[in-house]
Residue, then its C-alpha position, 0 to 999 in steps of 0.5 A: x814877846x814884850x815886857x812889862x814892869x809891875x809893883x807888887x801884887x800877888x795874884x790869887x789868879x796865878x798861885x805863887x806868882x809874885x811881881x815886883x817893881x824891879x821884876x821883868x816878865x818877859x811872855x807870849x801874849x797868845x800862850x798866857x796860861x789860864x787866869x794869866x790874862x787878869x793879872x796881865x790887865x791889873x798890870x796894865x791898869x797901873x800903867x795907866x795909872x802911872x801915866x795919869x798920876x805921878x810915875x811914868x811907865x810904858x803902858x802896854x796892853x795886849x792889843x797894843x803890842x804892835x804899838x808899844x814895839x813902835x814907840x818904844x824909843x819913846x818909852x822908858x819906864x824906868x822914868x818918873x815923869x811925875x804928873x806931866x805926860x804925853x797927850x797921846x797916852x791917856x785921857x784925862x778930865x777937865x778938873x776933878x772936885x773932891x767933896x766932903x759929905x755935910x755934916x752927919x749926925x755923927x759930927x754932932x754927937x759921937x755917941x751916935x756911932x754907940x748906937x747907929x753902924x757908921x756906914x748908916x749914919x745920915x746927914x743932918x739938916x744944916x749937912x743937907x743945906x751944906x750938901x745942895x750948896x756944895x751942888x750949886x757951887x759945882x754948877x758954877x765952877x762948870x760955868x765957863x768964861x764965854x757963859x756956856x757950861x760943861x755938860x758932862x759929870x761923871x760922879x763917884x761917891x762912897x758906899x756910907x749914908x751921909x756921902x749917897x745923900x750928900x751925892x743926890x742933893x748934888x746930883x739934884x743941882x746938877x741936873x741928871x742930864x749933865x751927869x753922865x754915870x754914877x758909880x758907888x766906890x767902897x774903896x773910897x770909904x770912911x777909915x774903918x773904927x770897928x762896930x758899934x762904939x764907945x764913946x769914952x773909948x772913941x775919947x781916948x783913942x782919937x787922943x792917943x792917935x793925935x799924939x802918935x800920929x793918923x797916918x800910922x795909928x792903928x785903931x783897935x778893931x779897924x785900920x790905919x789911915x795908910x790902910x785907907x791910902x792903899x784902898x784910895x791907891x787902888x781906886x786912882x787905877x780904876x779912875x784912869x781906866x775908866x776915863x780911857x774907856x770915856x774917851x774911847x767911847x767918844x766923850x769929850x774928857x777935855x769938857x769933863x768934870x769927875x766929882x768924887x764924894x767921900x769923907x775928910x780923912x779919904x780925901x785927903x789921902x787920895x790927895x797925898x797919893x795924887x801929888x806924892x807929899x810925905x807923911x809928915x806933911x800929910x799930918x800937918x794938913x787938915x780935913x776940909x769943911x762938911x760940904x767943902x769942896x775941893x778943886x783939882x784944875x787940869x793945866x798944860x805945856x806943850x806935851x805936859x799935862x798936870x793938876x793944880x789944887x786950887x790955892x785957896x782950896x790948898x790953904x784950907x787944907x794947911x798944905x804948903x804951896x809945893x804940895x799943890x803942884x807935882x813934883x816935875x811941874x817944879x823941876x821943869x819950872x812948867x809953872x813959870x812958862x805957862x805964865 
């Protein structure tokens, strides 16, 4: 027998089965009814993704009982151990890069989305030149100090036109045999505005959502943005469960970079989830330039690991400096003893 704690999901798999984050299930792991397994793995994924994020739980798989039981004087997961976490339990990359497409047709002239479904509209030329040199600025931050370079990528880009073309021409500076794996992610789309658009209609709502808020604003035919911060949630899972599988596999995550291409408003809440800022500071924030990339930087202490927005990257953002850092990096004062 073990036990798991779980936030809320209700699994389609398992009818009138609803887990909360207060809520402890105690099971056999060689009796779980039939569809069980899967909604025993989504647990355990966002475990992992507490581990490689903000919050700390026990991570606990079936076949890691045995292990779970041993170190279970270690674990507690009714802690929040923010960012920071012990070396043995999850991989994590070197940095991660967060880019903005260039600049598509639609940045130029709304009426384009009139005509033309969002998901289809491409880059312009000058989006295309943004798109190499935001290429050719990856390969320079891959270039270490001693003049050697890291040699593995791994590459998430959302599904719309202007991102894939965006994730070619950098894939074309990259050179394909430092990208290891690319994998299109529809969770990390645009915020869906409806079909096809008005363009006075556009006018009008975006200033009312300026008055009300991004966050909350609900679009008539499409979403919030915190729609799109439970879409971009869920993906951070996927991102932790899939650099464990990485380092399973043998690749060297510590010389690793993951680049996600996606769209202002996406990235910015992928951030917010990230480092935990409130909603009031994610509406005093801004999107980054077309082509702007965006850097996460791995640092450690001891058996602490944590990300770091890059300061100038953090400024272009308007984020206040403590939204740059997790929270525990702070109270443990982590900053000041890497000094």
């Amino acid at each position: 027998m073990m036990m798991i704690s779980c936030c809320r999901i209700t699994a389609s798999s398992v009818r009138g089965v609803r887990l909360t984050t207060t809520s402890r299930i105690k099971y056999n792991h060689h009796a779980v009814v039939p569809g069980a397994r899967s909604l025993l793995s989504y647990c355990n994924n966002v475990s992992q993704h507490a581990i490689f994020g903000r919050h700390h739980t026990t991570n606990i798989s079936n076949d890691d009982e045995h292990k779970a039981s041993t170190n279970k004087n270690n674990d507690n997961d009714d802690d929040d151990d923010d960012d920071s976490y012990n070396a043995n339990r999850s991989a994590r990359p070197k940095r991660i890069i967060l880019l903005r497409h260039g600049q598509s047709e639609g940045n130029v002239d709304e009426s384009t989305y009139a005509t033309t479904p969002d998901w289809k509209v491409p880059l312009t030329p000058l989006g295309r030149a943004q798109a190499s040199q935001a290429g050719k600025d990856i390969v320079k931050i891959l270039q270490r100090s001693d003049g050697t370079e890291d040699q593995q990528v791994f590459i998430y880009y959302s599904p719309y036109k202007r991102t894939r073309e965006t994730m070619l021409l950098v894939q074309h500076e990259l050179g394909s045999e430092r990208v290891i794996s690319l994998r299109e992610e529809p969770r990390i789309s645009e915020q869906q505005f409806g079909n096809f658009q008005n363009v006075e209609d556009v006018k009008a709502f975006k200033k009312e959502r300026h008055d009300f808020g991004r966050f909350y604003y609900r679009l008539k035919n499409g979403e919030a943005g915190l729609d799109v911060y439970s879409r971009v949630s869920s993906f951070i899972s996927t991102l932790v469960r899939d650099c464990d599988q990485y380092n399973k596999a043998g690749y060297d995550l510590d010389n690793t970079t993951v680049v996600i291409v996606l769209h202002g408003l996406s990235l910015r809440l992928f951030l917010m989830r990230w480092f935990q800022f409130s909603v009031e500071e994610f509406e005093l924030s801004e999107n980054p330039g077309n082509g702007q990339v965006i850097r996460m930087d791995k640092r450690s202490f001891g058996n602490h690991r944590w990300y770091e927005i890059n300061e100038d990257d953090r400024k272009r953002l308007n984020l206040p400096e403590h939204c740059g850092i997790p929270k525990k990096v702070d109270i443990l004062n982590l900053n000041e003893k890497t000094k």
